[in-house]
C-alpha positions in Angstrom: 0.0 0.0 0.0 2.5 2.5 0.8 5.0 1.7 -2.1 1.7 2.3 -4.3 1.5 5.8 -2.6 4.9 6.7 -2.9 5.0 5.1 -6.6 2.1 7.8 -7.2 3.7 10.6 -5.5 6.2 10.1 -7.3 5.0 9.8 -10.7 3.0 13.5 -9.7 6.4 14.9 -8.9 8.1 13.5 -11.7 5.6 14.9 -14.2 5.8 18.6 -12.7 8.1 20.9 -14.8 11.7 21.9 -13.2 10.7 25.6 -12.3 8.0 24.7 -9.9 10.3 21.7 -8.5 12.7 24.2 -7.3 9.9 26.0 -5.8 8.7 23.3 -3.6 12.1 22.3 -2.5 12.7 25.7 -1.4 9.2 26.0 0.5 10.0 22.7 2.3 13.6 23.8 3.4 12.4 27.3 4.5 9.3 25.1 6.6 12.0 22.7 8.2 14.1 25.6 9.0 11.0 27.2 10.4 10.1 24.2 12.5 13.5 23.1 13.9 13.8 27.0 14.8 10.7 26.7 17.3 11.5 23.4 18.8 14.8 24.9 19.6 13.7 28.3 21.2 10.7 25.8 23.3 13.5 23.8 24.4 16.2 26.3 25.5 14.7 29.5 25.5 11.2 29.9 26.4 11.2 30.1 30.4 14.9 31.9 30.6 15.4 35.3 31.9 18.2 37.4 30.9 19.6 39.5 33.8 22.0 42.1 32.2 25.4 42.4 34.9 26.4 45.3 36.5 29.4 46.8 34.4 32.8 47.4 36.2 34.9 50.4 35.9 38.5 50.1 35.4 40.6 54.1 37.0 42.9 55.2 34.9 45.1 58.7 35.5 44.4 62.0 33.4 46.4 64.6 32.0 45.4 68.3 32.2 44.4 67.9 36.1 46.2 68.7 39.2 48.4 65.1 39.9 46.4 63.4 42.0 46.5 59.8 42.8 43.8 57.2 42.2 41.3 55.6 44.9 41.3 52.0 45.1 38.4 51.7 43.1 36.3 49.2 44.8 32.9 48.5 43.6 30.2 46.7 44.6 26.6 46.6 43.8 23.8 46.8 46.4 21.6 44.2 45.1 19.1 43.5 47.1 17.7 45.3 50.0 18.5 43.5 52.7 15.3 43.5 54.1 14.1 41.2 57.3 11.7 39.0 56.6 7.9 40.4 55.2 9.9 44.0 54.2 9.5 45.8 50.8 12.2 45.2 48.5 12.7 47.8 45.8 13.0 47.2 42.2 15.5 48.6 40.2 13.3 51.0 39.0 12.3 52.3 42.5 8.7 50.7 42.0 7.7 48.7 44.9 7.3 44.8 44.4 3.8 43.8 45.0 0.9 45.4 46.7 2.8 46.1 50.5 -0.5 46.0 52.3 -3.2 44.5 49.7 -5.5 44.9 52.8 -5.4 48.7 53.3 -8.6 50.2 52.1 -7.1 54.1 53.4 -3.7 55.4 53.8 -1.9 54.9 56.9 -1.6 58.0 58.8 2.4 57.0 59.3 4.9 55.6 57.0 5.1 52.2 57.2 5.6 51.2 53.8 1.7 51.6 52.2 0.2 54.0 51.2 0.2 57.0 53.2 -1.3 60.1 54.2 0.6 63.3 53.0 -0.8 66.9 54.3 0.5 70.0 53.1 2.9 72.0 55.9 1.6 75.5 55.0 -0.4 76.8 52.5 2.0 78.9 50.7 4.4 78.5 48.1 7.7 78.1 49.3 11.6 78.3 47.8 14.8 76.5 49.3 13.6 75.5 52.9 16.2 73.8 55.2 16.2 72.7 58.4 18.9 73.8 60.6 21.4 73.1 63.2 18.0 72.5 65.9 15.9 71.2 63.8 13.6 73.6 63.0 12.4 74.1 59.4 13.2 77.6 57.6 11.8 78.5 54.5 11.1 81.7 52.1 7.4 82.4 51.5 7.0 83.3 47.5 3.5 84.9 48.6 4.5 87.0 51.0 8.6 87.8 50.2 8.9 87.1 53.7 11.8 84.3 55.6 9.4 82.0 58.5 10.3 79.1 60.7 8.5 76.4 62.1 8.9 76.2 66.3 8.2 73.0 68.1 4.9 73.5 68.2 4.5 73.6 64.4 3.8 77.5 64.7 5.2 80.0 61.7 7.2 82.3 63.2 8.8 85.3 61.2 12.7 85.4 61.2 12.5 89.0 60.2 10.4 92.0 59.2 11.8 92.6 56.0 10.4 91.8 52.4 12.6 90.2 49.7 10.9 90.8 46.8 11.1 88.2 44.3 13.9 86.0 45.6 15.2 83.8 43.0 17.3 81.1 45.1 18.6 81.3 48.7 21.3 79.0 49.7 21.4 78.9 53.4 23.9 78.4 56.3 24.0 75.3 58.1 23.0 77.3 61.0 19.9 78.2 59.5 21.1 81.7 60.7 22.3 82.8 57.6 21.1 83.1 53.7 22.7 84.2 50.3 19.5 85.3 48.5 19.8 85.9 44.7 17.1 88.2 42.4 16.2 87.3 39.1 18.5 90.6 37.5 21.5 87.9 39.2 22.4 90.7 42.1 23.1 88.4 45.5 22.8 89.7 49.3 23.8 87.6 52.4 21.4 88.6 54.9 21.9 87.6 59.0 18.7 87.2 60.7 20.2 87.1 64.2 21.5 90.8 63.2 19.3 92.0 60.7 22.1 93.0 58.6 22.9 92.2 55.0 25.8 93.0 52.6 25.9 93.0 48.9 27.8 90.3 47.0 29.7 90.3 43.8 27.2 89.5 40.9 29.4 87.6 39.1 29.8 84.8 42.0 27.8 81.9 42.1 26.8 78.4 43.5 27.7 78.7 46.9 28.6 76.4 49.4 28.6 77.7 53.2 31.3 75.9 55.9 30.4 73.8 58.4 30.9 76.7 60.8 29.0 79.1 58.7 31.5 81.7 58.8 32.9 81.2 55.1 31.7 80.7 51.6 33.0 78.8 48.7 31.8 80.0 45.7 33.0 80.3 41.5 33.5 83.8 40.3 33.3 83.8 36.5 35.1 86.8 34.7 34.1 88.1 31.1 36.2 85.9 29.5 38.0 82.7 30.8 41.3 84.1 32.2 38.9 85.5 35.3 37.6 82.2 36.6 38.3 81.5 39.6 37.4 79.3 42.9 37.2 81.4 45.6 37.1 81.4 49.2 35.5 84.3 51.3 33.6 85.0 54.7 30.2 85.1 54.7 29.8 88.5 54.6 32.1 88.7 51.0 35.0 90.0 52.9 38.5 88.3 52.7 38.0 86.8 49.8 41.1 84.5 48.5 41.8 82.8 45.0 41.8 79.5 45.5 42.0 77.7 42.1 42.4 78.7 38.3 39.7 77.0 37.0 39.7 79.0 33.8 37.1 77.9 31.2 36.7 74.2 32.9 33.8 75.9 35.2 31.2 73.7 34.2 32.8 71.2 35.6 33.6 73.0 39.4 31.4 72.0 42.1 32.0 74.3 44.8 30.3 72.2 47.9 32.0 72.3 51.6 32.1 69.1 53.2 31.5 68.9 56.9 34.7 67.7 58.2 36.3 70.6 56.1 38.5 68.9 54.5 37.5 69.7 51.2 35.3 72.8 49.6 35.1 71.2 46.1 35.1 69.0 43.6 36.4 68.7 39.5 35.4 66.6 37.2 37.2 65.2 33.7 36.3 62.8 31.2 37.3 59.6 30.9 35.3 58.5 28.2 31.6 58.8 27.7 30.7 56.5 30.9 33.3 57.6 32.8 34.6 60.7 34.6 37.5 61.0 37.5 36.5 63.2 40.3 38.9 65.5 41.6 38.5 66.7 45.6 39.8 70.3 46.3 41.1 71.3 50.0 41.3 74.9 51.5 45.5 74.3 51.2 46.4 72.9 47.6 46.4 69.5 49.3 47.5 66.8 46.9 44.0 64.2 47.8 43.4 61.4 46.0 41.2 61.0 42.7 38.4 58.5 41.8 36.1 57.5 39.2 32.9 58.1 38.8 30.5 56.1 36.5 28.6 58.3 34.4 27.9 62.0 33.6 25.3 64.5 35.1 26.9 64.6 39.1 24.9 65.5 41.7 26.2 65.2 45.2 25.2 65.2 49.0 27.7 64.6 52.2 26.4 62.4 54.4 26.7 64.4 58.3 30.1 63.9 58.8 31.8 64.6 55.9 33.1 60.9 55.6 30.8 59.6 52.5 29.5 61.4 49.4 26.1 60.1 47.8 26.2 60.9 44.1 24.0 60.3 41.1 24.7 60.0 37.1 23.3 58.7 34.1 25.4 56.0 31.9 24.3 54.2 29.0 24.7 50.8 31.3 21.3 52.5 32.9 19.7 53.7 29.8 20.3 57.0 30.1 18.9 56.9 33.9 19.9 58.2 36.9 21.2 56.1 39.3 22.6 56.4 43.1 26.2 55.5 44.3 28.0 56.3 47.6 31.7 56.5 47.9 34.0 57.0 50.9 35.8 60.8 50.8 37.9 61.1 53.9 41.0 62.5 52.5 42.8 59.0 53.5 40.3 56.8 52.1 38.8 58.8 48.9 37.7 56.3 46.4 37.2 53.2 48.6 34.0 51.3 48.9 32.5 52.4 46.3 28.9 50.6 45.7 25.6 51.3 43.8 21.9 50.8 45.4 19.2 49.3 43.2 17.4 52.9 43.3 17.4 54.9 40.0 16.8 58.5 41.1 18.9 62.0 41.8 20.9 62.7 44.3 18.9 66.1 45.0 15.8 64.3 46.2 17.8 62.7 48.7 19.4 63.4 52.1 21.6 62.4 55.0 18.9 62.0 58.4 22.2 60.8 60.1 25.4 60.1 59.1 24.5 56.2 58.1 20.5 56.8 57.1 19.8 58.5 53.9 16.1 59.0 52.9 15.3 59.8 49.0 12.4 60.2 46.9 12.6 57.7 44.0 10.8 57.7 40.8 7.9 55.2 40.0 8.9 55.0 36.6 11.5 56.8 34.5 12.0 57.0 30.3 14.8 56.3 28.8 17.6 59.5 28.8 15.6 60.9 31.8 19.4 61.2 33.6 20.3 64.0 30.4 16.6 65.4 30.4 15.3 65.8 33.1 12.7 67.1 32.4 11.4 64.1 31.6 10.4 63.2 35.0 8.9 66.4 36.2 5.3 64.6 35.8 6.6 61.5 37.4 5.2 60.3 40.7 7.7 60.0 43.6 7.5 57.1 46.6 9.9 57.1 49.6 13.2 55.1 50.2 15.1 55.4 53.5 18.3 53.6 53.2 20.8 52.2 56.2 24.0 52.0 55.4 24.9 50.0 58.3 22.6 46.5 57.2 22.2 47.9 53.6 18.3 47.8 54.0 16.8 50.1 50.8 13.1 49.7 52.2 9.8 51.7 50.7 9.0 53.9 53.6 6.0 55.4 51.7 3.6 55.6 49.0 2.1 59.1 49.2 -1.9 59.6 48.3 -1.0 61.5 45.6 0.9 62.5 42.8 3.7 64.8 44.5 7.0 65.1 42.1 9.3 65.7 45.3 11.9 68.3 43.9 13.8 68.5 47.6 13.4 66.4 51.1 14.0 67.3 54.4 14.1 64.9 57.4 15.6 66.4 61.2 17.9 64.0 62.6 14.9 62.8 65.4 13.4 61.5 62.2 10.8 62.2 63.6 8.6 64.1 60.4 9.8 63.8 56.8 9.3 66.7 54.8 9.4 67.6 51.5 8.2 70.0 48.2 6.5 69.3 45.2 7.7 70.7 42.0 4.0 71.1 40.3 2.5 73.2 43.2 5.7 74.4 45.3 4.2 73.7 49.0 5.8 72.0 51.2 4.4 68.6 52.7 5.1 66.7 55.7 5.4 62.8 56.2 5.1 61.2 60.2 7.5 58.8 60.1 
């Protein structure tokens, strides 16, 4: 029977003309390719998950720089969060794993991981608040042109009389006593509410950084043309002023920023290559510190309390153009050591130092592509809450606020007792009991 089947199948083949015999053949090949293609991806491929490695960076010495030498370069990567048992763990993106409380019908009225209940502080827009030395939270009132600070009793209480009209940015004094206000026409006052004195600045200085102390300033002063850039030094009230560093037409890459320990009152940055940079640190005496890398473009920085560690963020193209959080010891005798990412991708600006070892940030729920170059990007992007320990290496979601707050900075007292924070969208300021 089936040699009279293949006899006839044969005999039809035979009779059918050369052209369309080619045509066949190449329709069965093409169908046997297709089919040994699919039992191969069922086989191998079908339940395996690609997990792309974390990329490590190699330190390699600059020319053009003062000499420096390199830090030792060690990197880890904070994987997981460390979390005990029944705790949130973070995913890369910052978006919480899971529903943390599927139960909760209402937000919690504290943080403790869920949603939660976010009330505004006051009811006016504010710019730049800080909290200072005592805790207490100062802040400019846009409304009213007027400086206020919160007592214990959450009572507004005016730190002086007078109006600043229009203030464009205020960088304040760790003692909370002390403010470099600057107008939109660039003109810059240092005003001392305990005295109720101000003095005028130089216009052409800018991003300042005040010392732990509050008694001096570290600041750029950019010239007409490059030959008049400097890093200077200065007290607070402008006086004394001292060149500290040539930094010519490199300002763009001079952060003036005064650690706590004051041992250094800046930091330079060159390229390496597109995903690289080395950092430079800068002391008050031309000290010759150590260098290290950093992994990615965009730096923004914040010193934890004691000057010992520096939280950073930039954007690579390992990350997709995101921004992502690294810590790295800076004590002059240890610059460069211990370096480690955390699985959070966010800035360091909507972060700070509680303490010296906990470190509470505002994260992104979701982020585009190249949102580390354009920022802008995120600006509609809701924002839950991280704290970080760096003593167990717990990254745990504190919060998930009722609402769509895009935090642009956050505040938390070292009592950690209320976290506080400002929106970008409507520009009050919102509290958090933690």
């Amino acid at each position: 029977m089936n040699y009279i089947i293949f006899g006839n199948i044969k005999q039809v083949f035979m009779g059918i003309s050369p052209r369309l015999k080619k045509i066949i053949i190449v329709i069965i090949f093409l169908g046997l390719i297709v089919l040994f293609g699919y039992l191969l991806w069922k086989l191998f491929f079908q339940n395996n998950i690609s997990v792309p490695g974390e990329q490590t960076t190699s330190t390699s010495t600059t020319s053009g720089l003062p000499a420096a030498e390199l830090g030792s370069g060690n990197i880890s990567n904070i994987t997981g969060s460390g979390n005990l048992p029944g705790e949130e763990t973070p995913s890369s993106g910052g978006m919480p794993v899971g529903n943390p409380n599927p139960e909760a019908t209402a937000p919690s009225q504290t943080a403790i991981g869920g949603l939660t209940s976010i009330s505004p502080l006051i009811s006016a827009q504010v710019l730049n608040p800080t909290v200072s030395a005592d805790g207490s939270v100062r802040y400019y009132n846009k409304d009213d042109g007027r400086f206020y600070r919160l007592d214990e009793n959450g009572k507004t209480v005016k730190m002086s009389d007078k109006v600043f009209h229009e203030a464009d940015s205020v960088t304040w004094a760790p003692s909370g006593d002390k403010a470099i206000i600057t107008y939109p026409d660039n003109s810059k006052i240092m005003y001392n509410f305990n005295t109720d004195k101000q003095v005028t600045l130089p216009s052409y200085w800018e991003n300042f950084s005040f010392s732990n102390d509050s008694e001096q300033i570290v600041a750029k002063s950019i010239g007409l043309d490059v030959e008049n850039n400097w890093l200077i030094v200065a007290g607070s009230d402008g006086t004394k002023a001292t060149a500290l560093e040539d930094i010519g037409a490199n300002a763009n890459t001079v952060y003036p920023s005064w650690s706590p320990n004051n041992q250094i009152v800046a930091m330079y940055t060159k390229g390496v290559d597109f995903n690289r940079q080395e950092i430079y640190f800068v002391g008050l005496n031309g000290e010759n510190f150590k260098s290290t890398m950093i992994e990615g473009r965009g730096l923004q920085t914040q010193w934890s309390t004691e000057g010992n560690t520096l939280l950073y963020s930039v954007y690579s193209t390992v990350d997709e153009m995101k921004p992502r959080l690294w810590i790295v010891d800076a004590n002059t005798d240890s610059i460069g050591e211990n370096r480690r990412s955390f699985n959070l991708q966010t800035w360091a600006n909507k972060c700070t130092y509680a303490t010296n070892t906990e470190i509470y940030c505002a994260v992104p729920e979701e982020l585009q592509a190249g949102s580390g170059m354009f920022p802008e990007l995120a600006d509609k992007t809701k924002d839950n809450l991280y704290k970080i320990d760096l003593e167990t290496g717990t990254q745990k979601l504190i919060a998930i606020p009722d609402g769509a707050y895009n935090v642009s900075q956050i505040l938390v007292p070292e009592n950690q007792k209320t976290l506080y924070f400002t929106d970008k969208s409507t520009q009050l300021i919102y509290k958090v009991d933690l």
